[in-house]
N, C-alpha and C positions, 0 to 999 in steps of 0.2 A: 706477465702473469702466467701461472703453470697452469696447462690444461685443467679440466672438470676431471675430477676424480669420480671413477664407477661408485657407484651407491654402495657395494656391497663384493666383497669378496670370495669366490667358491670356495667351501671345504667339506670334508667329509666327517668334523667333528663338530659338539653342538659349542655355539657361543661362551665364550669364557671371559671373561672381564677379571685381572684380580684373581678374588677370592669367590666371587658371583660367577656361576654356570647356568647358562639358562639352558634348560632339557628342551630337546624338541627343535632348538634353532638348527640349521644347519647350514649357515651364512654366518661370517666372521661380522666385525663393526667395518665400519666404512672409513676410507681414507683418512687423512688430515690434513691442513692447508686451505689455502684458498679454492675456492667451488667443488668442496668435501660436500655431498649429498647425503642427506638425511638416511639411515637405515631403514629396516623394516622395524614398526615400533616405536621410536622415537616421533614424536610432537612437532609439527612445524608452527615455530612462535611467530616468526614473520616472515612473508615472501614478498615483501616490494609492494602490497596492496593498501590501500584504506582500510580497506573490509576489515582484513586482519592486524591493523593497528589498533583500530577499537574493538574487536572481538575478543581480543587476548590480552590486551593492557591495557592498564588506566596510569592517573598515577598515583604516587605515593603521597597520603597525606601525613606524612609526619608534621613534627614540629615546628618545623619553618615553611612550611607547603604557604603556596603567595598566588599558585594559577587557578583556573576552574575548566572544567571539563566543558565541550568535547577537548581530546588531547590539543593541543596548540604546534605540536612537533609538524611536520611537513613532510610530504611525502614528495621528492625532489627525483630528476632524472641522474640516471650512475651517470658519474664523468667518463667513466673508462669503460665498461663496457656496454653501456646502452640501458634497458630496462628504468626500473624506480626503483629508488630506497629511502629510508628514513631521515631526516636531520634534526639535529637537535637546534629545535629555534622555539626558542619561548622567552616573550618577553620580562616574563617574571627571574631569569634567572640572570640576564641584561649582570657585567661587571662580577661575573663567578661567582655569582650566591648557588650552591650547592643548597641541595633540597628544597629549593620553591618549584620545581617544574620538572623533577626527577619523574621517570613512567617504569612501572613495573609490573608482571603477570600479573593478571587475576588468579593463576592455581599457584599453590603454593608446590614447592619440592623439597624432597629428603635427600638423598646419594641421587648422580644423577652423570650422564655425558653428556657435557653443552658443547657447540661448534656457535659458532658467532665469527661472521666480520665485520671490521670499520675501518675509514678511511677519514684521513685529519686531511682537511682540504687548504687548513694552512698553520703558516711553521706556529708553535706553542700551542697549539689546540689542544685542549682539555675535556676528557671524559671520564669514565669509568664504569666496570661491569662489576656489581653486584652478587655475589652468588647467595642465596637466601637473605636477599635483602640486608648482607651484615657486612661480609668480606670482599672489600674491594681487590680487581686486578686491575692496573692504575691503566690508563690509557692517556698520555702526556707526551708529544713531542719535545723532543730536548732535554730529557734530564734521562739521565744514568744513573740517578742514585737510587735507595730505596723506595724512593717517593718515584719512582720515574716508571718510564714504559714498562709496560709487561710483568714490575714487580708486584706479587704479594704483599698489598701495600704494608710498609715498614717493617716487616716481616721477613721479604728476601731482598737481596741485591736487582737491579737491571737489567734483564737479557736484551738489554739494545742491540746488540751483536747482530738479533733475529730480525728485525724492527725493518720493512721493506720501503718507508721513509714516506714525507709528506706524499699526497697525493695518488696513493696507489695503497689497492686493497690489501690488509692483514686478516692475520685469521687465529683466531684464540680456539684450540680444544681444550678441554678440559676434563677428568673424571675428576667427582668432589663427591670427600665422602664426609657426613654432616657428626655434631658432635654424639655420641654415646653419655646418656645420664643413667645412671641408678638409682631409683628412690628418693628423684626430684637433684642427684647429686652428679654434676661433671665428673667423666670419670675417664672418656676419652675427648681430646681436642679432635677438632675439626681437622682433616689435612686435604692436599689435591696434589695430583701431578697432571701440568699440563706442556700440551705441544703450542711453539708461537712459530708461523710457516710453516710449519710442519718438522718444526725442530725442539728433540725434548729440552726443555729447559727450565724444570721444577720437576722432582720426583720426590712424590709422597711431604712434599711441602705441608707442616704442621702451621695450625693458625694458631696464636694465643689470645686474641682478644679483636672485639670490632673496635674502628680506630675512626678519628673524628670526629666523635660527640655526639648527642642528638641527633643532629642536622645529618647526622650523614647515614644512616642506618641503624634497622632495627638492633635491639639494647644497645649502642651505641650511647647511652647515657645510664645504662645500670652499671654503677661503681665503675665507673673511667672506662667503661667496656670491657671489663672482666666480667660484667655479671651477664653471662652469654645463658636465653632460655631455652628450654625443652620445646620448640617448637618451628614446625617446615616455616619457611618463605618462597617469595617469590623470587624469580630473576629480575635485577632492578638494574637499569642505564641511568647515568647521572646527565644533565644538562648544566653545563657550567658556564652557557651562554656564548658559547665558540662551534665552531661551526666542524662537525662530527657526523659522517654516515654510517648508518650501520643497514646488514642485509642478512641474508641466506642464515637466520638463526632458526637453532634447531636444539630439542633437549630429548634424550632417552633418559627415565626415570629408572633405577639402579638401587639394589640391596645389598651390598657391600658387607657379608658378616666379619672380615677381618678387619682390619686398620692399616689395608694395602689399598691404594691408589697407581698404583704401576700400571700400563697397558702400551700396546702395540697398535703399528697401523693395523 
């Protein structure tokens, strides 16, 4: 595993993200990869604790919601380097039922830079990270294809290439910049580019539509998931009944006035 990346980079110019300049900073964003540390400003969603598993998530009750609250997930010892993290253990989701035991923020987000890791503790383990509750980034041991690790679900191909393999921590960044409507009208798709170990591998990736139906995320069931609404979500983890850690997540909330996703360590 590569060292803890500094939180924060010196510079003499103010933060620049894209198309977004935030006046005043004068600290860049922080690393990528694994033990990437949260910036100044961004939100820490979970650090390893109970406290903050029920402080900041519940879960989702969509349409196949099967568990009941407090969360039932577990808060387990890291295999690799010590501390707690999260696992996805809920009996409701038992044989890969997606959305009975899914957990997702209580605050909802617009444009945003998330950093999240997980770790598949054995081969086929099955997850996936949510970004406004709609657009999965697939999190699947063994498959390479659109449906597989690291894609934009059905959307882009596989960066298995990056995939640091069972048993050892990954690490998703991502800038996502959320759909544009005009007078209730789609008018810009959703896109993201993100880092997987700290390797670019989606730039400015356009979404067309949420995929999997109901069960899987919000509209997810307005017209085949083309009918995507005018409205934030939350960051949502799937529980598909396989055995999935996740740690060190973090989100900096972002205004993005272009329909540029590009960014640097």
């Amino acid at each position: 595993m590569r060292a803890l990346a500094p939180a924060m980079k010196s510079s003499l110019r103010p933060l620049c993200l894209a198309s977004l300049c935030l006046s005043g900073t004068v600290t860049s964003l922080a690393d990528t990869g694994v033990g990437a540390k949260a910036p100044a400003g961004a939100e820490v969603l979970f650090d390893g604790s109970r406290r903050m598993l029920d402080e900041k998530w519940t879960y989702w009750q969509g349409p196949g919601f099967k568990s009941s609250l407090p969360i039932k997930w577990q808060i387990v010892p890291d295999p690799v380097d010590g501390g707690t993290v999260m696992m996805t253990d809920d009996p409701a989701a038992a044989g890969g039922k997606y959305g009975t035991a899914d957990i997702v923020t209580k605050s909802p987000y617009r444009d945003f830079r998330l950093h999240l890791e997980f770790l598949i503790a054995k081969p086929g383990g099955n997850s996936g990270v949510y970004l406004q509750n709609r657009y999965e980034i697939q999190v699947l041991d063994g498959d390479k294809t659109s449906h597989g690790m690291g894609a934009v679900i059905n959307e882009s191909e596989s960066p298995y290439h990056a995939y640091h393999g069972v048993g050892k921590w990954n690490a998703y960044d991502i800038t996502f910049r959320a759909a544009r409507f005009q007078e209730g009208k789609l008018v810009e798709k959703p896109r993201l580019t993100m880092y997987f170990n700290g390797k670019k591998v989606h730039l400015n990736q356009q979404i067309s539509q949420v995929w999997g139906g109901p069960n899987s995320g919000v509209d997810g069931g307005n017209e085949g998931g083309k009918g995507i609404t005018d409205t934030p979500q939350g960051l949502k983890l799937q529980n598909e009944g396989h055995d999935v850690r996740y740690r060190n997540i973090w989100i900096l909330p972002l205004d993005l006035k272009a329909p540029d996703t590009d960014f640097t360590e």
